[in-house]
MIDOSE-1310 file (N, C-alpha, C; in nm, 2 decimals, decimal comma, always signed):
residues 108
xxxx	+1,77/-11,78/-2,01/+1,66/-11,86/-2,07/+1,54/-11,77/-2,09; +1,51/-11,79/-2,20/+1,36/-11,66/-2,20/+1,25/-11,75/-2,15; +1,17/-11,67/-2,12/+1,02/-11,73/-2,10/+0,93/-11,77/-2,19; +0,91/-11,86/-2,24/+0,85/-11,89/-2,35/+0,66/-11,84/-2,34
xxxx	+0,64/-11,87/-2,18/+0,51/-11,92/-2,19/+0,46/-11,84/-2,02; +0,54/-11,69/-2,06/+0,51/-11,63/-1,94/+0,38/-11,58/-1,90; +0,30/-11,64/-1,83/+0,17/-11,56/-1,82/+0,13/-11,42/-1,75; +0,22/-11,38/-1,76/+0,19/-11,27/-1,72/+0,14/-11,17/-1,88
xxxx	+0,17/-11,24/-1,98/+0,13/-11,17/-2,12/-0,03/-11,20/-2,15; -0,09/-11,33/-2,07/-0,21/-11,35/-2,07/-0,33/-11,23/-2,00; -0,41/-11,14/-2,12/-0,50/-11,03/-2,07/-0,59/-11,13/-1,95; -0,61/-11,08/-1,84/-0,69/-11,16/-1,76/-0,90/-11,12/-1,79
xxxx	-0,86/-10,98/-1,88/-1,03/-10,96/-1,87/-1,08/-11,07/-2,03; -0,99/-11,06/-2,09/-1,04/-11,11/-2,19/-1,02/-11,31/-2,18; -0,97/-11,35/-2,09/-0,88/-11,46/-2,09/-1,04/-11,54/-2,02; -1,09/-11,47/-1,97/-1,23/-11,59/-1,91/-1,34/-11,61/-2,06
xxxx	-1,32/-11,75/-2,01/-1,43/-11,84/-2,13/-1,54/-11,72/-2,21; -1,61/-11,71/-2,10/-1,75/-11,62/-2,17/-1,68/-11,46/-2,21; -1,61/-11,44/-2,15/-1,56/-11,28/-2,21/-1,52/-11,33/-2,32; -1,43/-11,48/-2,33/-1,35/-11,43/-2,50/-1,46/-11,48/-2,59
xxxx	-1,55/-11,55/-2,54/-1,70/-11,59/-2,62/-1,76/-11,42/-2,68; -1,75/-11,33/-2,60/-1,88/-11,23/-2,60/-1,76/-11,14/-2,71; -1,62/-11,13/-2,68/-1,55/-11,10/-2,76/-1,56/-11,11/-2,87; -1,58/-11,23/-2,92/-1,52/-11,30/-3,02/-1,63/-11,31/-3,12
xxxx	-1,77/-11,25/-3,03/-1,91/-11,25/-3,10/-1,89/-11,13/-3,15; -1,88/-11,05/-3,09/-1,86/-10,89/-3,10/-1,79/-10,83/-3,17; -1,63/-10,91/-3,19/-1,54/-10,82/-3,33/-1,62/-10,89/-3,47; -1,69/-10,96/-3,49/-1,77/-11,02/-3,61/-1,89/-10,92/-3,64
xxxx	-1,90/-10,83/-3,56/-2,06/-10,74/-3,62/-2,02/-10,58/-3,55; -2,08/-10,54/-3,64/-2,10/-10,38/-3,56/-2,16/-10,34/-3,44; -2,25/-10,45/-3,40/-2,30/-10,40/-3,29/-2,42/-10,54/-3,28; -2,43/-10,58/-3,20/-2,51/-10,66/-3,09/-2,62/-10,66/-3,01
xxxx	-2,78/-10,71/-3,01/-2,86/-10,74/-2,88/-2,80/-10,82/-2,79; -2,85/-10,82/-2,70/-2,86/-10,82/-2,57/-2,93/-11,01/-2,59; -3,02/-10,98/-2,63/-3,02/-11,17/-2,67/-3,01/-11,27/-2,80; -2,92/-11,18/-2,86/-2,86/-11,24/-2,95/-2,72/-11,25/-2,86
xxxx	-2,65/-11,20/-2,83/-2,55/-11,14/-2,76/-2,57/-11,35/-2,70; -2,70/-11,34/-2,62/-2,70/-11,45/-2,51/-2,72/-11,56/-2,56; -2,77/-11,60/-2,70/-2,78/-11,69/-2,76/-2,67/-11,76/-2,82; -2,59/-11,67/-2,86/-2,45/-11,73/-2,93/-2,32/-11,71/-2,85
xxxx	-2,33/-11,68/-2,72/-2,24/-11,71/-2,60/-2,28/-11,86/-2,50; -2,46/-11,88/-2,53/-2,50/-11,92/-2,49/-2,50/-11,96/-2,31; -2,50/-11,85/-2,24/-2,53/-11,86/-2,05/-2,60/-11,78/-2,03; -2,64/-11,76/-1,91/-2,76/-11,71/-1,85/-2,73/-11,58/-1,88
xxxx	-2,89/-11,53/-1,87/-2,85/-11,33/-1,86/-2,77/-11,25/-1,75; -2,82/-11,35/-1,62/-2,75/-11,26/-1,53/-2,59/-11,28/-1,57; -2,52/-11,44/-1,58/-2,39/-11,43/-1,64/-2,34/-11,35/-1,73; -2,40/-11,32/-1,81/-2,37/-11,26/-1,91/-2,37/-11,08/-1,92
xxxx	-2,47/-11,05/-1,84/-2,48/-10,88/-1,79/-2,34/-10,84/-1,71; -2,31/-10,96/-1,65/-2,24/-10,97/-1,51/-2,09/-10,94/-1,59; -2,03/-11,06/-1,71/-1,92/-11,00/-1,80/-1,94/-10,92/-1,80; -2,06/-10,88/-1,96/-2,10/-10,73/-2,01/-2,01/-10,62/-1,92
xxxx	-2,05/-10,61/-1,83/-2,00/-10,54/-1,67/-1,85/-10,54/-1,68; -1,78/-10,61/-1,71/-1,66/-10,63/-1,63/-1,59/-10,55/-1,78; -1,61/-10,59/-1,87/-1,54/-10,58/-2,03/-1,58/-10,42/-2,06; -1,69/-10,37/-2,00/-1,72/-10,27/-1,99/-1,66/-10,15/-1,92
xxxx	-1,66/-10,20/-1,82/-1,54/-10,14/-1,71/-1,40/-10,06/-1,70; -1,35/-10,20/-1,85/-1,22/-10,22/-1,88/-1,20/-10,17/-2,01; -1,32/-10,08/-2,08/-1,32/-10,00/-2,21/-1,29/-10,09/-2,32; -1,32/-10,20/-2,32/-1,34/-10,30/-2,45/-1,47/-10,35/-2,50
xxxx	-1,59/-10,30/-2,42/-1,72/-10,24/-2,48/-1,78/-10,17/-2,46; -1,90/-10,11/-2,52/-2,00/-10,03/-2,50/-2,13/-10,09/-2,50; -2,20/-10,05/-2,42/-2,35/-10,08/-2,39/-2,45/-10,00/-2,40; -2,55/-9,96/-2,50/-2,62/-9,84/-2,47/-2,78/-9,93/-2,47
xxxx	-2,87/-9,87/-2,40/-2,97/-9,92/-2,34/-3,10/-9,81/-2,43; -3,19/-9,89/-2,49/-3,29/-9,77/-2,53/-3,42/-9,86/-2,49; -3,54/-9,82/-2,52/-3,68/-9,85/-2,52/-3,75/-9,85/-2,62; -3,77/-9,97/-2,67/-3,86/-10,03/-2,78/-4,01/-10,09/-2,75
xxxx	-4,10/-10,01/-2,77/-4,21/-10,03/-2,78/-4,24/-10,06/-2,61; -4,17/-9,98/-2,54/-4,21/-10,02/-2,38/-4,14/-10,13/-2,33; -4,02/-10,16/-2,40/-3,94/-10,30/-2,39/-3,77/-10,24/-2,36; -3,68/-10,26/-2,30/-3,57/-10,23/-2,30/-3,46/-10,32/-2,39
xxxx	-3,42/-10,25/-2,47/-3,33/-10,28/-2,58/-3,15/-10,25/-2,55; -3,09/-10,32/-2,51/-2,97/-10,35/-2,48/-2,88/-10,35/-2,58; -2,78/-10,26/-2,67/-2,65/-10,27/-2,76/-2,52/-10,30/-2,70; -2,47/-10,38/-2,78/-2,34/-10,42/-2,72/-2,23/-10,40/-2,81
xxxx	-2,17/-10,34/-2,85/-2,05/-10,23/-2,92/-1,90/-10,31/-2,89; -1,83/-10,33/-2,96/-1,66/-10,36/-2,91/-1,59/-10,26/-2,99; -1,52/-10,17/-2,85/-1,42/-10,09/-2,85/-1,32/-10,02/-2,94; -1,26/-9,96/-3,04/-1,12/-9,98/-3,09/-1,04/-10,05/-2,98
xxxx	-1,04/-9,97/-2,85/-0,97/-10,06/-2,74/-0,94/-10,23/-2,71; -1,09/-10,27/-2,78/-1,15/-10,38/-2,71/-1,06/-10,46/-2,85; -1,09/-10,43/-2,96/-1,06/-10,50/-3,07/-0,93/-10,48/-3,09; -0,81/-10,41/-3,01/-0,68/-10,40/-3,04/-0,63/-10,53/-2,94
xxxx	-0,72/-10,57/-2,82/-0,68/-10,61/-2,72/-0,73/-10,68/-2,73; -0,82/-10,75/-2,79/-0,85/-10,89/-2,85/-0,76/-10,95/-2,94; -0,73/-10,86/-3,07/-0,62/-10,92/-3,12/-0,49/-10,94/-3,08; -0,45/-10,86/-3,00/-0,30/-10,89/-2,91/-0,35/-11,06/-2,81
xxxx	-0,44/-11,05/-2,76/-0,50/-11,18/-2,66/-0,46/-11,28/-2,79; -0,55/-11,27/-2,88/-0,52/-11,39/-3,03/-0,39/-11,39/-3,06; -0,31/-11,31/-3,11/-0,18/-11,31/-3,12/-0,06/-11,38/-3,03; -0,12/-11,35/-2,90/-0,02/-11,42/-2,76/-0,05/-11,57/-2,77
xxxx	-0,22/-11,60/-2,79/-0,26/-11,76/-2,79/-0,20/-11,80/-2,90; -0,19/-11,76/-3,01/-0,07/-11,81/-3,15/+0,04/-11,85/-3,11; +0,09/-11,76/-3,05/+0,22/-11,77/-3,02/+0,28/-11,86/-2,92; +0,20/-11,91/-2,81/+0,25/-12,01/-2,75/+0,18/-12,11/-2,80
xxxx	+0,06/-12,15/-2,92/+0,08/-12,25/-3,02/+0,17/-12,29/-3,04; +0,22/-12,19/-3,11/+0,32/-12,24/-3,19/+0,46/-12,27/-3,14; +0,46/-12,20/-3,00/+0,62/-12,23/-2,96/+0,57/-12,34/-2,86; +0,43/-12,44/-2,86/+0,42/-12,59/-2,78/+0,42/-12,67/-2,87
xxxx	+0,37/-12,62/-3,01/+0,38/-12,71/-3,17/+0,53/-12,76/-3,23; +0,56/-12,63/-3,19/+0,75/-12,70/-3,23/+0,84/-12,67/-3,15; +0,81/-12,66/-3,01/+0,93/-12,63/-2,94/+1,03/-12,56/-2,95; +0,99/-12,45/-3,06/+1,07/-12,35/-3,03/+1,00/-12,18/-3,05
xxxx	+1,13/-12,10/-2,96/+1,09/-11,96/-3,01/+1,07/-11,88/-3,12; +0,99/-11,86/-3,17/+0,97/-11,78/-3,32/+1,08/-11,64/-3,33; +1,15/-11,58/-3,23/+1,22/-11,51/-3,21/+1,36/-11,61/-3,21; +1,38/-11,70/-3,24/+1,51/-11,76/-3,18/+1,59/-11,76/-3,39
């Protein structure tokens, strides 16, 4: 019997709510503020620094930090890494779509 719906194919860094939010903002643009970033994820900064952090970690972004006018300016970058591993995540969520839509394996 195959596994149709084995989760172990589920990425766990990209699989939490606000990561696939901050993802999902991120393959849409070249590059990202820090509160634009927070407005269309929409949760707090600390939550959101706190991902940043983790997706960071895991080489599916970049963050580079500069100073504007005495103000610190925050960029947020998605990976080749990040964007190959976003779409494998999208591709796996399709795929058990579609094998709970019709009950069956697309490999069958």
């Amino acid at each position: 019997m195959t596994k149709n719906f084995d989760h172990h194919k589920i990425d766990e860094i990209i699989h939490s709510r606000i990561r696939l939010s901050i993802m999902a903002a991120l393959a849409t643009v070249d590059v990202m503020d820090f509160l634009t970033l927070l407005d269309e994820v929409n949760t707090t900064k600390g939550n959101l620094s706190v991902h940043l952090s983790k997706l960071e970690e895991n080489g599916y972004i970049v963050t580079e930090k500069k100073f504007v006018k005495k103000k610190t300016l925050t960029l947020c970058k998605i990976t080749p890494e990040g964007i190959t591993a976003f779409h494998e995540y999208l591709n796996m969520v399709e795929e058990f779509a579609r094998k709970a839509a019709t009950g069956k394996d697309s490999n069958q």
